[in-house]
C-alpha positions in Angstrom: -18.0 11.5 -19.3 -15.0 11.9 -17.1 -13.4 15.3 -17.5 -9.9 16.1 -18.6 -8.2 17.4 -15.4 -10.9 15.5 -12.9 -8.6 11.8 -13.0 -5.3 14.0 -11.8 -7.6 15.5 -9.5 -8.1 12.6 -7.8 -4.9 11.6 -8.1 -4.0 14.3 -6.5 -6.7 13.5 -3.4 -5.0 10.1 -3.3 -1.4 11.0 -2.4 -2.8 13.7 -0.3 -4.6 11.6 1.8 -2.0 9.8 3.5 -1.0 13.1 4.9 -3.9 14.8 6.1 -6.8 14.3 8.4 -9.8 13.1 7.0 -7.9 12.6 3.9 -9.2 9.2 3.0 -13.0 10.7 3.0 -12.1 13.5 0.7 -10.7 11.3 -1.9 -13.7 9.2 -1.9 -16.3 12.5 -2.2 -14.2 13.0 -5.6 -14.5 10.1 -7.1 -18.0 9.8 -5.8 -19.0 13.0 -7.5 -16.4 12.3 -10.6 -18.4 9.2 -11.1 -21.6 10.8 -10.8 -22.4 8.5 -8.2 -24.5 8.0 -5.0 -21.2 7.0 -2.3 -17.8 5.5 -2.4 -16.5 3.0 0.3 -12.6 2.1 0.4 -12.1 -1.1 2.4 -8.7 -2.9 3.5 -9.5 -6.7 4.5 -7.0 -8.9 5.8 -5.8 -11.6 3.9 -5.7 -14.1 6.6 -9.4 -13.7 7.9 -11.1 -11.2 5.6 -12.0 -8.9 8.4 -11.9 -5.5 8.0 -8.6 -3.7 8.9 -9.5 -0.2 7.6 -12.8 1.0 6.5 -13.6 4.5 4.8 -16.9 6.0 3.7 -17.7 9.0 1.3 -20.1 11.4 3.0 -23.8 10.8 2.8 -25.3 11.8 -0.4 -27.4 14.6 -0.7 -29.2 13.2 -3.9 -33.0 12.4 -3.7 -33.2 8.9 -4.0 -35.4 7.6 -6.5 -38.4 6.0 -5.7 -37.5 2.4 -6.9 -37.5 -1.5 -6.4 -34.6 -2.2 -8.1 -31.3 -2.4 -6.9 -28.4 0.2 -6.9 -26.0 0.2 -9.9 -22.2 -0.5 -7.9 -19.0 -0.8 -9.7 -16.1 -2.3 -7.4 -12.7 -2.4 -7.8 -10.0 -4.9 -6.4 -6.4 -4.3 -5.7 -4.0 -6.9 -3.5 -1.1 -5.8 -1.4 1.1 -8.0 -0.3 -0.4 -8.3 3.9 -4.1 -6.9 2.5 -7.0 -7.1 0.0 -7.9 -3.7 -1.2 -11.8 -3.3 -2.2 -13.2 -0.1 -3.8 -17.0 0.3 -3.9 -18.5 3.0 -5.8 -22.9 3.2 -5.8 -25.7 5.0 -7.7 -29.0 4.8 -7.0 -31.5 2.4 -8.5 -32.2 3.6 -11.9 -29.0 5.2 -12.6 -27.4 4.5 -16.3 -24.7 1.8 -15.1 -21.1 2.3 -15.0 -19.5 2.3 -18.4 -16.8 0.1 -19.7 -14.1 3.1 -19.3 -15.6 4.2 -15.9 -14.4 0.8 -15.0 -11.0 0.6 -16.1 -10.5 4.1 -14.9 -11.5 2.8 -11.3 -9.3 -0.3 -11.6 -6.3 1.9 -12.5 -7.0 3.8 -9.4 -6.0 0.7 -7.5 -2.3 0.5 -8.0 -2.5 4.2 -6.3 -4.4 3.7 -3.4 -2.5 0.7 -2.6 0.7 2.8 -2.9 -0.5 5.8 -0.9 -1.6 3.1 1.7 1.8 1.9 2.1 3.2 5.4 2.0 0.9 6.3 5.1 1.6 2.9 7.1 5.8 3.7 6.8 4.9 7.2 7.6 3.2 6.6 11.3 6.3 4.6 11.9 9.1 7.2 11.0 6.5 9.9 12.6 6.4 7.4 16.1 10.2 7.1 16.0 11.1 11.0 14.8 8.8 12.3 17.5 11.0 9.9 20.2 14.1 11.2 19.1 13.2 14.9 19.6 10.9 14.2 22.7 12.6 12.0 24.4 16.1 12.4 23.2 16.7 8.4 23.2 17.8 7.8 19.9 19.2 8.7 16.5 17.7 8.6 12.7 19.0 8.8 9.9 17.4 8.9 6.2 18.7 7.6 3.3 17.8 8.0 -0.6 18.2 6.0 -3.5 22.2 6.4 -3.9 22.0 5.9 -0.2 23.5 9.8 1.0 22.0 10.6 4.2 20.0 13.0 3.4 18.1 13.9 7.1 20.3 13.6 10.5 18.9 14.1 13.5 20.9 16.4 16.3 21.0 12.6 18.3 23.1 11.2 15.5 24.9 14.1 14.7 26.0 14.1 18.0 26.6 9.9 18.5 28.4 9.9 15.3 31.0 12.8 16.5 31.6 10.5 19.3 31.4 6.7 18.4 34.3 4.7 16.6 32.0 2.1 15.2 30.6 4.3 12.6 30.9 7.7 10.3 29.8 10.1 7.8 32.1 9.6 4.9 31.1 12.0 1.5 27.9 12.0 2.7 26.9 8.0 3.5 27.0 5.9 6.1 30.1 3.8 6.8 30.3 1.3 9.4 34.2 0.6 10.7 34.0 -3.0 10.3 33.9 -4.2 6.4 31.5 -7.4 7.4 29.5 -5.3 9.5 29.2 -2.7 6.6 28.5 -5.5 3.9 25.5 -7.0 5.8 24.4 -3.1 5.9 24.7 -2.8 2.4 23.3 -5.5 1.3 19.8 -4.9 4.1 19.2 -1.1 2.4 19.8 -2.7 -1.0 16.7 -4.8 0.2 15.1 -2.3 1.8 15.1 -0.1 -1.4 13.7 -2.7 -3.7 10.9 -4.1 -1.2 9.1 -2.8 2.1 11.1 -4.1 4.3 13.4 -4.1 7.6 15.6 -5.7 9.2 19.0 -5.3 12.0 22.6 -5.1 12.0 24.2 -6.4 15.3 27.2 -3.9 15.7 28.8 -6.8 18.4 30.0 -5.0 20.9 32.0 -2.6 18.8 31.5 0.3 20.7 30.0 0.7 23.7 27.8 3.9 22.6 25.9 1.5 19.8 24.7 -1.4 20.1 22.5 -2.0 16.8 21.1 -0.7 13.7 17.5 -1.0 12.6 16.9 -0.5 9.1 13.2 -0.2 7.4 11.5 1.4 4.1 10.1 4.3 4.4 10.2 4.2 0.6 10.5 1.7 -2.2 12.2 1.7 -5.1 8.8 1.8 -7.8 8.9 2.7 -11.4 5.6 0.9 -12.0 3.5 4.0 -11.2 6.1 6.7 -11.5 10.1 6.8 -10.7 10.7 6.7 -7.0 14.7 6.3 -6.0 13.5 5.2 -2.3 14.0 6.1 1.2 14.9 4.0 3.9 15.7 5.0 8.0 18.4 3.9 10.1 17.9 4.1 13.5 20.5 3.7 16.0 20.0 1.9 19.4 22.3 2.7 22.3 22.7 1.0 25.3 20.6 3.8 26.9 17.8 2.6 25.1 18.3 -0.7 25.7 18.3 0.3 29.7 14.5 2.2 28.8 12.8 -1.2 27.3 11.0 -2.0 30.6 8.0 -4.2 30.7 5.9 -2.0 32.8 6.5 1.1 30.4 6.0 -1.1 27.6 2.9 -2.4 28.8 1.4 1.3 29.8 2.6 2.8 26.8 1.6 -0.1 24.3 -1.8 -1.0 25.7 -0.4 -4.9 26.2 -1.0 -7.5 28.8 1.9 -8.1 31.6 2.8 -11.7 29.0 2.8 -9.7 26.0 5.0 -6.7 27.1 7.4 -9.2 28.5 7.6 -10.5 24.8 7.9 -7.4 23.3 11.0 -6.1 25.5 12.9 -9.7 24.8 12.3 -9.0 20.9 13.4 -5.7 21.8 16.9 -7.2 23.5 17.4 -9.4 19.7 15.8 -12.4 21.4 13.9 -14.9 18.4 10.4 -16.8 19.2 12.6 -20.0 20.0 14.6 -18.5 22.5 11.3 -16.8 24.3 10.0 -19.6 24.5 12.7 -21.3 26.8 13.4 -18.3 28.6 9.7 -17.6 30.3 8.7 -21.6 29.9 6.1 -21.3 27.3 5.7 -23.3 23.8 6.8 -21.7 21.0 3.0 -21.9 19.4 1.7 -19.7 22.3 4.8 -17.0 22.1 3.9 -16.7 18.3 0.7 -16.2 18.9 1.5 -13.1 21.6 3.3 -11.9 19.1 0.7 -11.9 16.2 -1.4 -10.1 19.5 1.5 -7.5 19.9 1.6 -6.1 15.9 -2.3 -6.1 16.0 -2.3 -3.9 18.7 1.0 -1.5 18.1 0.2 -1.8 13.8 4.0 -2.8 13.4 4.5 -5.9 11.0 7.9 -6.8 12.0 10.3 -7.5 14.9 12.6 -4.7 13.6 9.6 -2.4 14.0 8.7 -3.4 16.8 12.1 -2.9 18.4 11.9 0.4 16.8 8.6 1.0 18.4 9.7 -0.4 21.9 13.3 1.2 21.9 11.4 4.7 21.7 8.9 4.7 24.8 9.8 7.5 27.0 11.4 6.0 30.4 
């Protein structure tokens, strides 16, 4: 029987595991000893190929295992995000009374969560990769937005590019962009940021030689599924000073790519599509896709506005 404060318990372990280290095993000792069971495994699988693209495993057991031909009782539990496959297996040892009908449910709701927290931690190493560039390395500026889209975090970078550019300001708290079309394009991104994970860019065309672009992304949906969430979303403001950083060699060193794929990833970095890449370093369009697909696999982006994000940030 599951006791009356152990589910928010785990709960609990869930959300927190997104934010510490070794979070992910913690969670899965609780609901291995919650369950009165032998280990817990949490797996992400990619929908794509079904290999693994995250893997955790409760500690080893300290039980006595049972001297026993049969095999172990397991209850899993399935959950699917929109780029993953969520598995959670949960084992006692041979012998064991098997999992009731509750026990079941109760680890099936737990899917929703993890799949949330998940999410949560992914958006988090980006805004964590691209907070720690701005006060490193001084190349950029963030903002955060909530729900009713007031800035609510500025970094001293935009503080100080938004005393001194024409193409934007701070008006009663939000973001306003000088040009209306500009500024309905914006609107209309965050509005999609806040409803799905998402990102995207706003070309500011020139307006003003201190910015050259926005880059919008989630860092939190809208979701009143599990419970209310109003949303976050980051705005990041490229200058041409970053643009002047993205160089293939720094990109390569710094990302861990090949001369081919660094090349790529500072030409998505300049706004340039797969089309376009193609013709400019005389390859087929097939192979720069593919360099790409190589690219997010090995910096964990999932877009070409993260990736900018990503590249935009590397020291000089």
């Amino acid at each position: 029987m599951l006791g009356d404060n152990e589910p928010t318990e785990v709960l609990d372990a869930i959300y927190f595991a997104c934010h510490q280290k070794g979070g992910w095993q913690e969670c899965l000792d609780r609901i291995t000893h919650l369950y009165a069971a032998e280990s817990a495994q949490l797996l992400m699988l990619s929908k794509d190929n079904g290999e693994p693209l995250a893997a955790y495993q409760s500690r080893a057991s300290a039980r006595q295992e049972k001297a026993t031909d049969a095999d172990p009782c397991q209850c899993k539990a399935c959950h699917d995000m929109d780029e993953a496959h969520l598995e959670l297996v949960v084992q006692r040892p041979a012998g064991d009374p098997p999992f009731s009908g509750d026990e079941r449910r109760h680890l099936e709701a737990l899917m929703p969560h993890i799949a949330r927290a998940m999410r949560q931690e992914a958006v988090a190493r980006v805004l964590h990769d691209r907070q720690a560039a701005v006060h490193q390395q001084k190349q950029g500026a963030l903002l955060l937005l909530d729900g009713q889209r007031n800035v609510v975090f500025l970094s001293s970078e935009a503080k100080d590019l938004l005393s001194r550019t024409s193409a934007m300001k701070l008006e009663e708290g939000r973001l306003r962009l000088v040009r209306r079309q500009q500024q309905g394009a914006l609107d209309a991104l965050i509005q999609g940021c806040f409803e799905i994970q998402s990102s995207g860019m706003i070309n500011l065309n020139g307006s003003d030689p201190l910015a050259s672009r926005l880059l919008v992304s989630t860092v939190q949906p809208r979701d009143d599924k599990l419970f209310p969430s109003h949303g976050l979303v980051a705005v990041f403001v490229v200058t041409e000073r970053c643009e002047e950083n993205a160089k293939e060699d720094v990109i390569g060193q710094w990302l861990g790519l090949t001369g081919a794929e660094a090349r790529i990833a500072g030409l998505i970095a300049l706004g340039r599509r797969p089309a376009e890449i193609a013709e400019e370093i005389e390859l087929s369009v097939h192979t720069v896709r593919h360099h790409i697909k190589s690219i997010y696999r090995k910096t964990g982006v999932h877009s070409q506005s993260q990736l900018t994000a990503l590249v935009l940030n590397l020291p000089a």
